[in-house]
C-alpha positions as CSV (number, residue, x, y, z in Angstrom):
1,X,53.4,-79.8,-41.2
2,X,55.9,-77.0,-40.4
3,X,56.5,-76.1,-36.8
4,X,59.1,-73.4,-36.0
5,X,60.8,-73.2,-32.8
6,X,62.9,-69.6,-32.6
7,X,64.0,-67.2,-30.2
8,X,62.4,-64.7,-31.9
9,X,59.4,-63.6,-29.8
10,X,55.9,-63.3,-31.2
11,X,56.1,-60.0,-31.4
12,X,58.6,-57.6,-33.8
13,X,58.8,-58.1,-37.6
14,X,61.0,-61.7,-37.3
15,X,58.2,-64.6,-36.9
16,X,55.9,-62.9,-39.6
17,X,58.3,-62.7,-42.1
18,X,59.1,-66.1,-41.8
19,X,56.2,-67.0,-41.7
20,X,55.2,-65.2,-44.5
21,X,57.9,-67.1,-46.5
22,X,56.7,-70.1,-45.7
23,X,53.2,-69.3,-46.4
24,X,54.0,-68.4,-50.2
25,X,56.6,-70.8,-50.6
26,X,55.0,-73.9,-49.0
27,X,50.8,-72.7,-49.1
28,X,49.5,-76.1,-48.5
29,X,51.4,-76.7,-45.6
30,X,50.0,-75.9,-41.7
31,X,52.5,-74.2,-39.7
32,X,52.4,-74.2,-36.2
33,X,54.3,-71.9,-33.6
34,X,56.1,-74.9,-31.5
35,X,58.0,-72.4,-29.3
36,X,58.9,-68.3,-30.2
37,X,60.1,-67.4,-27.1
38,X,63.0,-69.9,-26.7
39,X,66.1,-68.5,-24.4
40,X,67.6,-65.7,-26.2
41,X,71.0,-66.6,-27.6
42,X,70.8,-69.5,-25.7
43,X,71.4,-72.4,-27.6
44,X,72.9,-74.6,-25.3
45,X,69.5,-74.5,-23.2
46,X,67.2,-74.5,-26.3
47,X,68.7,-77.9,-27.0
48,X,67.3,-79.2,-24.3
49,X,64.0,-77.6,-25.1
50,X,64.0,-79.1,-28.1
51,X,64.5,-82.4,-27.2
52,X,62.1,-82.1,-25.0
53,X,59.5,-81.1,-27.3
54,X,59.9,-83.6,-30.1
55,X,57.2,-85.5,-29.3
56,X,54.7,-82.5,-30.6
57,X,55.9,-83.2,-34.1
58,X,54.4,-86.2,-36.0
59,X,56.5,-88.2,-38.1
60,X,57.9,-86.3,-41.5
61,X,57.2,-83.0,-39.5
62,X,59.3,-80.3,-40.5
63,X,60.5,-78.1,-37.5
64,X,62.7,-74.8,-38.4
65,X,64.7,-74.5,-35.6
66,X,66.9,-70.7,-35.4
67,X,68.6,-69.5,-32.5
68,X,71.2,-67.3,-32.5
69,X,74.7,-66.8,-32.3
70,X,76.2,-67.7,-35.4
71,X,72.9,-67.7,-37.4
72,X,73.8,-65.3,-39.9
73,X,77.8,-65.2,-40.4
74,X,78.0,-69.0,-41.2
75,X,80.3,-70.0,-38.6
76,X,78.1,-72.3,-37.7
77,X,77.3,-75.2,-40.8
78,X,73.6,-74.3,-42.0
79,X,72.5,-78.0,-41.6
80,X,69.5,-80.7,-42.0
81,X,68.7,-83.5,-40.5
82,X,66.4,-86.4,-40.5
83,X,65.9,-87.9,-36.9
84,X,63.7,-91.0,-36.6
85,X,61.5,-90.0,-39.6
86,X,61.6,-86.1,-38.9
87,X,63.6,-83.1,-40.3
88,X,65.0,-80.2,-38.6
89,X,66.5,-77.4,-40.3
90,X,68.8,-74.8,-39.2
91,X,72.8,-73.5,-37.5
92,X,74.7,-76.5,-36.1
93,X,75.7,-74.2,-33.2
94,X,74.7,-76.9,-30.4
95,X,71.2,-76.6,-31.1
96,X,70.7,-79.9,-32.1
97,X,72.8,-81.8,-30.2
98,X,70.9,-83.4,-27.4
99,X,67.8,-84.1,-29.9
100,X,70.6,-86.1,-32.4
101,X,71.8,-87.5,-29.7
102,X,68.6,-89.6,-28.7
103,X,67.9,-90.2,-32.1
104,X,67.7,-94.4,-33.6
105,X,68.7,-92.9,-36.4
106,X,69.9,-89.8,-38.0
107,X,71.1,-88.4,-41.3
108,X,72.7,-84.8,-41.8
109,X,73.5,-82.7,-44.6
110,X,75.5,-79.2,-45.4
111,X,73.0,-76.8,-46.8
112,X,74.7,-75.9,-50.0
113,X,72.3,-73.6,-51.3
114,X,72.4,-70.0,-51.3
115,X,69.1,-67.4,-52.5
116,X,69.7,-65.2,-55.0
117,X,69.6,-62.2,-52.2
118,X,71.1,-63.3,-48.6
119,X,70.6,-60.2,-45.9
120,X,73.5,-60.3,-43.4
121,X,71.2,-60.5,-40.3
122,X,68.2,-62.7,-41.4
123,X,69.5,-66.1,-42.7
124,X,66.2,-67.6,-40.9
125,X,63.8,-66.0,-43.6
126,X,66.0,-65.8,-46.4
127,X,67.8,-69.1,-46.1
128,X,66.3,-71.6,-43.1
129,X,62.7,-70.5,-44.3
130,X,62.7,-71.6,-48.8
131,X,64.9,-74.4,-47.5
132,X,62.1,-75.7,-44.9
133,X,59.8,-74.8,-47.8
134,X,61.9,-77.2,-50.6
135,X,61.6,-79.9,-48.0
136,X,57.9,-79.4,-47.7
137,X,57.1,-79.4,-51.0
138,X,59.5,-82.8,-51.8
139,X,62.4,-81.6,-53.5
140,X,65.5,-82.8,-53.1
141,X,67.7,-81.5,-50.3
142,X,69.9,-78.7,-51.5
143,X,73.0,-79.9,-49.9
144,X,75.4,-82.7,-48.9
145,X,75.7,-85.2,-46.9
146,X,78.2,-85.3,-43.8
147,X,79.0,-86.8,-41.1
148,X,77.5,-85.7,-37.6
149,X,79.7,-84.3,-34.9
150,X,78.9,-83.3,-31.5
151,X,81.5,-80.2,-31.3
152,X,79.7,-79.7,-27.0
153,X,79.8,-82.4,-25.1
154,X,76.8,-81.6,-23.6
155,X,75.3,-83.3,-20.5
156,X,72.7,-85.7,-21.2
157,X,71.0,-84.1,-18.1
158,X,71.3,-80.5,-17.7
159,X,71.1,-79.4,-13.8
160,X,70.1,-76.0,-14.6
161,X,67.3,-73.8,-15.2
162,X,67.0,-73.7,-19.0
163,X,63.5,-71.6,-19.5
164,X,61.0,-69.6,-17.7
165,X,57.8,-68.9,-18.6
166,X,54.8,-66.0,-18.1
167,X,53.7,-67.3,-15.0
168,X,57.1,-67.6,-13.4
169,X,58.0,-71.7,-13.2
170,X,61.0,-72.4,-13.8
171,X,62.2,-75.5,-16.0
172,X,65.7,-77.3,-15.6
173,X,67.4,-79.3,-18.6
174,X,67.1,-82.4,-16.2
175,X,64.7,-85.1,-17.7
176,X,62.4,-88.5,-17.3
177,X,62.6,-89.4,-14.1
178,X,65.9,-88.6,-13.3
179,X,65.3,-88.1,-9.8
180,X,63.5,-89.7,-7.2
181,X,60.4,-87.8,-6.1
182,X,62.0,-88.1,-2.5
183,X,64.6,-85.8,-3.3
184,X,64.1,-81.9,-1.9
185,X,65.6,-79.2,-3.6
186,X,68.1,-76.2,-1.8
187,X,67.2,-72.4,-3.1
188,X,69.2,-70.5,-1.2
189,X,68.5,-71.9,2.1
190,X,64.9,-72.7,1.0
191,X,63.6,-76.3,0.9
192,X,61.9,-77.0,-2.0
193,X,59.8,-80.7,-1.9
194,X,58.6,-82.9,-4.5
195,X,54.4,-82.3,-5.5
196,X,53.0,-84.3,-8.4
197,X,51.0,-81.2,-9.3
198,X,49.7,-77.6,-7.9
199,X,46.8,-78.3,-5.9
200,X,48.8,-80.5,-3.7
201,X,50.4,-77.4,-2.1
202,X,49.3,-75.1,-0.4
203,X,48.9,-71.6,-2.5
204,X,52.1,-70.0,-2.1
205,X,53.7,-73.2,-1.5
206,X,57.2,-73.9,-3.9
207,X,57.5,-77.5,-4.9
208,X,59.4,-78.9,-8.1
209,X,57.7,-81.8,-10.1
210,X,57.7,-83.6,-13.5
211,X,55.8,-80.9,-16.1
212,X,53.9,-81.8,-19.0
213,X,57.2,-82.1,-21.1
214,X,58.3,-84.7,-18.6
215,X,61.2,-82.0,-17.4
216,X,62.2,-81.1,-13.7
217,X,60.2,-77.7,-13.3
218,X,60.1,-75.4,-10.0
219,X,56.9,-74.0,-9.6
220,X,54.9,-71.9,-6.5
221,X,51.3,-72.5,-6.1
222,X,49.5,-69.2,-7.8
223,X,52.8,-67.3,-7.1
224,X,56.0,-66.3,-9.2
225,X,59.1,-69.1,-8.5
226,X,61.5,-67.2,-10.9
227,X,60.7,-63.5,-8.9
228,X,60.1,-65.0,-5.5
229,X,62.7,-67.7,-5.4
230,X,65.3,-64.9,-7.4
231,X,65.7,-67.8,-9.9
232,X,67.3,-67.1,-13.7
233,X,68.1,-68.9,-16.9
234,X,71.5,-70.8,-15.7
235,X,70.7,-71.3,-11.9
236,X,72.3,-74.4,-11.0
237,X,69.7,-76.6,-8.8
238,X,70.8,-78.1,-5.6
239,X,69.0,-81.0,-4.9
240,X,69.6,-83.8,-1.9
């Protein structure tokens, strides 16, 4: 199985082309949209997001992981790596530093390979994509191997608001149970408590609680956190 996670957006030419690649490079394989509309150019809060999703893959999933900068001008290594049975492919910009960093075990390489034609803006399909594609299809890794290096130092617990979605809740790079459910939450003056889950609140009520991806999220009973609350990607969360 092939899952991409991007900052491309589902909609513009990017995800089908990929995906199109895949599909005639790799036909047997499903591939399933993990995440299209991560944090653009953002990879310090897609890492996060990616660590927080890993448990969506099954063991020897493939996951195709691009977010820009860097993607296309190879300042950042063009990498894989297998984590605890599954492979990731894609820059070594910081994307995949909090996920390697849980990992029991993990093996990178330097993608050596290059296509025949390489565009200057869309290394995802014409390199990331056939590479994910040799990978699913069992040939051998197109590279060498090296030794991992976290160039971030990155917080294992990010205290800030790393995505927001359609509805307007708002999830922080601060995971497990971090906090104690005790704990309220300052936005702006505002005092946000712990809820275990919307009905809990009264509608219009804000409350922050554990999401489905086991992250800290910020959430307003059938309302809009991110408008109402004048929250954005970044917001550092106050909580005491």
């Amino acid at each position: 199985m092939i899952f991409l996670f991007t900052d491309y957006g589902i909609s513009g030419p990017y995800l089908g082309q990929v995906e199109s690649v895949l599909c005639q490079q790799a036909p047997e394989q499903r591939i399933i949209n993990l995440m299209a509309d991560c944090p653009r150019q953002d990879p310090k809060a897609s890492a996060y997001l990616l660590a927080a999703l890993v448990n969506q893959v099954p063991e020897q999933g493939i996951v195709f992981c691009v977010i820009d900068p860097g993607v296309g001008s190879f300042e950042d290594l063009p990498v894989v790596l297998q984590l605890d049975n599954r492979w990731y492919v894609g820059p070594d910009n910081g994307l995949f530093d909090i996920i390697t960093r849980y990992a029991k075990t993990r093996t990178c390489w330097k993608i050596n390979w290059r296509p025949e034609v390489l565009s200057t803006s869309f290394h995802g399909r014409d390199l990331y994509a056939p590479v994910v594609a040799m990978l699913a299809n069992g040939k051998e890794i197109p590279g060498e191997k090296i030794t991992w290096k976290d160039h971030h130092n990155w917080p294992d617990q990010l205290n800030e608001i790393i995505y927001i979605d359609n509805f307007g809740n708002c999830m922080s790079g601060l995971s497990g149970k971090t906090l104690d459910i005790d704990k309220k939450l300052d936005i702006n003056g505002l005092i946000v408590p712990y809820a275990e889950t919307f009905s809990a609140v009264n509608i219009g009520q804000a409350f922050w609680f554990y999401n489905s991806i086991n992250l800290v999220e910020i959430s307003i009973n059938q309302g809009n956190a991110a408008k109402d609350l004048g929250l954005s990607i970044g917001y550092c969360l106050n909580f005491s």
